[in-house]
C-alpha positions as CSV (number, residue, x, y, z in Angstrom):
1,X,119.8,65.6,125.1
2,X,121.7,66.6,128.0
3,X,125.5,64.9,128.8
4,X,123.9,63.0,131.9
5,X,120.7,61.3,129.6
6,X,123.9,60.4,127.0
7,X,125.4,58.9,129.7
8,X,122.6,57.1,131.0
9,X,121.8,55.7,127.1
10,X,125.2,54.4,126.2
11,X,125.0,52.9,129.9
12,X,121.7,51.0,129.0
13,X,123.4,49.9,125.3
14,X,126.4,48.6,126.9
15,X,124.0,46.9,129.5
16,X,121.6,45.4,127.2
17,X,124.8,44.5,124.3
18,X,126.4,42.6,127.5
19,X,123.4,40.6,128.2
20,X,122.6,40.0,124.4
21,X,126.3,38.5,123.9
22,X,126.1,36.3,127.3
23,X,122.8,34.8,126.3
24,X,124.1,34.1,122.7
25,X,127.9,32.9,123.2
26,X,126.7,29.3,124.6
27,X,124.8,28.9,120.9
28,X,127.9,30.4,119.0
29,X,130.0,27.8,121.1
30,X,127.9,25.3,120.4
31,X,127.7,25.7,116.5
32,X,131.3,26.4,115.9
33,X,132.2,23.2,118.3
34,X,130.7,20.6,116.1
35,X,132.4,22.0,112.9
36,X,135.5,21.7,115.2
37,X,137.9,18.5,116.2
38,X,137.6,18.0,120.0
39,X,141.2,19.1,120.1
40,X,140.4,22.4,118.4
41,X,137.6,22.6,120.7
42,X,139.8,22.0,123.7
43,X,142.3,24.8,122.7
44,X,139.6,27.0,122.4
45,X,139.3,27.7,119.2
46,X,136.3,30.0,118.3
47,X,136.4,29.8,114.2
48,X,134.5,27.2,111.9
49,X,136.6,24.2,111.0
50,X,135.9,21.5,109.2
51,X,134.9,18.6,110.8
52,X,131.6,18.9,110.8
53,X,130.5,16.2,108.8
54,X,132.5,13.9,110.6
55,X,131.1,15.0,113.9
56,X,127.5,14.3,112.2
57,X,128.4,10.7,111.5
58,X,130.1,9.7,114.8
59,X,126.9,11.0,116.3
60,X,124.4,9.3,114.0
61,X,126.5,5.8,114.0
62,X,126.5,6.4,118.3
63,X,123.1,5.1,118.8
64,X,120.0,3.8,117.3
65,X,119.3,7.0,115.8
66,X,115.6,6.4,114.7
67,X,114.6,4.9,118.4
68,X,116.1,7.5,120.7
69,X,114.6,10.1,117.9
70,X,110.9,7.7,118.4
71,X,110.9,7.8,122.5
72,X,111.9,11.5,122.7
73,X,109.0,13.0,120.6
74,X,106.7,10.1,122.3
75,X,107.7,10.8,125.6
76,X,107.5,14.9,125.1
77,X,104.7,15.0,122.8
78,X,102.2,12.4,124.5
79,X,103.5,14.3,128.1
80,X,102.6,17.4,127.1
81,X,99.3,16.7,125.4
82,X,98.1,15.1,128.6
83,X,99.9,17.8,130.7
84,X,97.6,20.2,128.8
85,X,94.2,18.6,129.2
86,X,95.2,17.5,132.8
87,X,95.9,21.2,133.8
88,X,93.4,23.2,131.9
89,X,91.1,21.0,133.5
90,X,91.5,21.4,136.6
91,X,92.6,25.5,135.9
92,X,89.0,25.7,134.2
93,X,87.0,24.0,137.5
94,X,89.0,26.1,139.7
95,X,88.2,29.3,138.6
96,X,84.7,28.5,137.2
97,X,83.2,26.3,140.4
98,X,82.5,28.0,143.4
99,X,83.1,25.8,146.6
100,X,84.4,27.3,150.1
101,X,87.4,24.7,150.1
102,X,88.4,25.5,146.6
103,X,90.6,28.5,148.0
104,X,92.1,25.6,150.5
105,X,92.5,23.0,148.0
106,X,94.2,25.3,145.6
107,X,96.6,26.9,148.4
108,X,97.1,23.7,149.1
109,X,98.6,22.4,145.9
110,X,100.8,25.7,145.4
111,X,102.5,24.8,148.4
112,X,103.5,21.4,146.7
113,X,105.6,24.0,144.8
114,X,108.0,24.4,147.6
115,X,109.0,20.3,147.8
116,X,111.7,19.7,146.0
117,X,111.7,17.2,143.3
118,X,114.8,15.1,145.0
119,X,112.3,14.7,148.2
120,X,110.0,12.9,146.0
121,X,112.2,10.7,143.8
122,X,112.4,7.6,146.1
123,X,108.7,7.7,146.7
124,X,107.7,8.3,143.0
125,X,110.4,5.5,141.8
126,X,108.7,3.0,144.7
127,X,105.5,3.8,143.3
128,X,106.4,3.3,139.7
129,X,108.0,-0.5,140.6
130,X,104.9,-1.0,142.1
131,X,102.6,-0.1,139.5
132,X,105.1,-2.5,137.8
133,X,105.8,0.0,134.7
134,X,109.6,0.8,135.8
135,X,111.5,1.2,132.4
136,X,108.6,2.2,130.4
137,X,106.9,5.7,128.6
138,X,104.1,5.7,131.1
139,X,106.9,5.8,134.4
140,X,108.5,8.9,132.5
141,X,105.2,10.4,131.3
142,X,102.7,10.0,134.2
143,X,104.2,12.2,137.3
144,X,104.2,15.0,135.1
145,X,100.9,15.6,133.8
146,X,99.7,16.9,136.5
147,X,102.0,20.0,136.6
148,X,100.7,22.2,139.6
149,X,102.5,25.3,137.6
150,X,100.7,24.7,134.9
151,X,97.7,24.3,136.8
152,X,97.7,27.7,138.3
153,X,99.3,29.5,134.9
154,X,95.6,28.2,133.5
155,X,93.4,29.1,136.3
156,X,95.3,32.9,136.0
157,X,94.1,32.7,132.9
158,X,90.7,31.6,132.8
159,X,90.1,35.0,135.4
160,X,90.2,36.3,131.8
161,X,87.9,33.9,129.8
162,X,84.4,36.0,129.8
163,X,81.6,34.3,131.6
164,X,79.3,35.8,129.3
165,X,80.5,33.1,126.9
166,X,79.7,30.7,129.1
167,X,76.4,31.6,130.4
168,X,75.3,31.6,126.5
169,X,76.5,28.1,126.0
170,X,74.5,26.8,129.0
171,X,71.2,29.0,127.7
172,X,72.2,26.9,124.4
173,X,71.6,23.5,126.1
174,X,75.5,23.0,125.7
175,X,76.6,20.3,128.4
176,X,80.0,21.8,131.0
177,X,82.3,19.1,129.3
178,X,80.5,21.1,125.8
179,X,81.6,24.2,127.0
180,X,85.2,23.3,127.7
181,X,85.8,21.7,124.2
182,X,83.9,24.2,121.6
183,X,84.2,27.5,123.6
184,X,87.1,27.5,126.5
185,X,89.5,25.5,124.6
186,X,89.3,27.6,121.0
187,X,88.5,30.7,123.0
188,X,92.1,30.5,125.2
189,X,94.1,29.1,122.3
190,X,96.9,31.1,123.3
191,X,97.2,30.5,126.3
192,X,98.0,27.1,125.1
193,X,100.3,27.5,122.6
194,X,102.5,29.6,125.5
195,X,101.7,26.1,127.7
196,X,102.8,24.1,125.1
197,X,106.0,25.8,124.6
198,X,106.9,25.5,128.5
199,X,105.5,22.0,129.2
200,X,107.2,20.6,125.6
201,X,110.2,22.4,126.5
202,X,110.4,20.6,130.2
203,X,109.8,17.4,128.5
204,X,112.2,17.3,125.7
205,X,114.9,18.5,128.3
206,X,113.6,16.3,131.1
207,X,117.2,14.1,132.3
208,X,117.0,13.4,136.0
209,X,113.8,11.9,135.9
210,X,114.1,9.3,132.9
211,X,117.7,8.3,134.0
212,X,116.3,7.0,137.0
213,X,113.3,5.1,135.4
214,X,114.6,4.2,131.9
215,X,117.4,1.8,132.5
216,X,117.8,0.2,128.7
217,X,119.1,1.6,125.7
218,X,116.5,0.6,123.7
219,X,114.0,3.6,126.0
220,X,116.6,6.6,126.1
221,X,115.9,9.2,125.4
222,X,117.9,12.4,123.0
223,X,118.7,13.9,126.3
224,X,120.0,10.6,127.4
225,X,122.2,10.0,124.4
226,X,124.0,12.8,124.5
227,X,124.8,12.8,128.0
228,X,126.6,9.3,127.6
229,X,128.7,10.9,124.8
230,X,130.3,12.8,127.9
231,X,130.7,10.2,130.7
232,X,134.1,8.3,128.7
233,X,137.3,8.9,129.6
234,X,138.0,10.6,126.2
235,X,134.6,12.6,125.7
236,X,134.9,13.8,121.7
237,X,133.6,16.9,122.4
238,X,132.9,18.1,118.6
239,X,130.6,15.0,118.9
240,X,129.0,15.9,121.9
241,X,128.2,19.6,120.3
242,X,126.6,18.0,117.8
243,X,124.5,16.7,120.2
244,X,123.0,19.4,121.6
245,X,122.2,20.9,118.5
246,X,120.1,18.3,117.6
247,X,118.5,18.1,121.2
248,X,117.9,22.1,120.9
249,X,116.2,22.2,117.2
250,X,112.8,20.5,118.2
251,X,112.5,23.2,120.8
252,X,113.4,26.0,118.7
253,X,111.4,25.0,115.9
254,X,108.2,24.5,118.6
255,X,109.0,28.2,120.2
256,X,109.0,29.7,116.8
257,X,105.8,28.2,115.4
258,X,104.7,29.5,118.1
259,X,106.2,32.5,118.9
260,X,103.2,35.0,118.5
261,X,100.5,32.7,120.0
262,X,103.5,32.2,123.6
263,X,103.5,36.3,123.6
264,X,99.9,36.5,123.8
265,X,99.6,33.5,125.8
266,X,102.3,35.2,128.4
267,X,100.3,38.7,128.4
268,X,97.2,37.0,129.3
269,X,95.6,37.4,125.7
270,X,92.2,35.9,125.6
271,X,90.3,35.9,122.3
């Protein structure tokens, strides 16, 4: 290996050992905070104390525990399971239906992409009072199902699905709405799972939207919680770690259930 490749590898190491450390630090922080007083935490100390049991119950005696828990998986789970029939829907019809105003239609729903969610707050919370369900699961849940992202990440899949499969099913007498549930669905499995990640992780995380819409303890969410734990005057910040591990674990457990089905899914792996 010549000096100038060496050069050129340790550079790349040093790059990639950078990155690795920046992306990790936050969830070192984070663990060694809640084993940490809030004062400990302040001075910066970087080393387990031990405090973390205390932490634990400050955080579990904070709320009602078992409810915020209850609307959180509610609100993500039932979101994203709609989200996912909602947009592979509409991801199957677009690619599979011919029409000359499909490649309109579809153009113009990516260019939805470009309005900014705080442009559409008023008129989404206005429509929400009006439909009368302000302060409820369905004003959290319904203006997301019909993700436009999600939409088009199905309908660049489904250029994949073979039409082969499809053409068999219809010789077979199998009905479209058939076809979708025994063949498309089974058949672009991980293209799901890698949905399911993305779309669960939006709605576990979701805060702007439900702080606008839920306005009583009884219907926050995790996300919710632990964001109060920060707006006193004397935020106990070992608490507030403690927090955010508990609001990171459902995703992490999801990603790594998943983890070989999201690769697939993200490589366009039909099968």
């Amino acid at each position: 290996m010549t000096p100038l490749a060496l050069i050129g590898r340790f550079a790349t190491y040093l790059l990639l050992s950078v990155a690795a450390f920046i992306s990790i630090f936050p969830f070192f922080w984070m663990i060694v905070g809640a084993s940490n007083t809030s004062a400990d935490i302040i001075r910066g100390k970087s080393s387990p104390g031990g405090a973390l049991f205390d932490n634990i119950a400050k955080f579990v005696n904070s709320f009602d525990m078992v409810r915020v828990l209850f609307n959180s998986f509610l609100i993500a789970g039932l979101g994203t399971a709609l989200t996912l029939l909602i947009a592979s829907m509409a991801g199957y019809g677009f690619e599979m239906f011919r029409s000359r105003f499909r490649e309109k239609i579809f153009g113009g729903l990516l260019l939805m992409l470009s309005i900014p969610f705080a442009a559409l707050m008023i008129p989404l919370f206005m429509l929400m009072a009006n439909f009368k369900i302000i302060n409820t699961y369905q004003a959290v849940i319904l203006p997301g199902i019909a993700s436009i992202f999600i939409i088009f990440y199905f309908r660049q899949a489904s250029k994949a699905f073979p039409s082969e499969l499809r053409d068999a099913a219809k010789i077979d007498g199998l009905k479209e709405w058939q076809i979708f549930l025994y063949v498309y669905m089974p058949v672009m499995r991980s293209t799901y799972a890698a949905a399911t990640i993305i779309v669960f992780m939006n709605n576990w995380n979701s805060y702007l939207w439900p702080l606008i819409v839920l306005q009583t303890n009884e219907m926050k969410t995790l996300t919710l919680a632990v964001a109060t734990l920060a707006a006193g005057y004397t935020p106990d910040f070992g608490v507030i770690m403690v927090g955010a591990i508990a609001a990171t674990l459902p995703t992490l457990i999801i990603f790594f259930l998943l983890q070989r089905r999201f690769v697939e899914g993200m490589l366009g792996a039909v099968k």
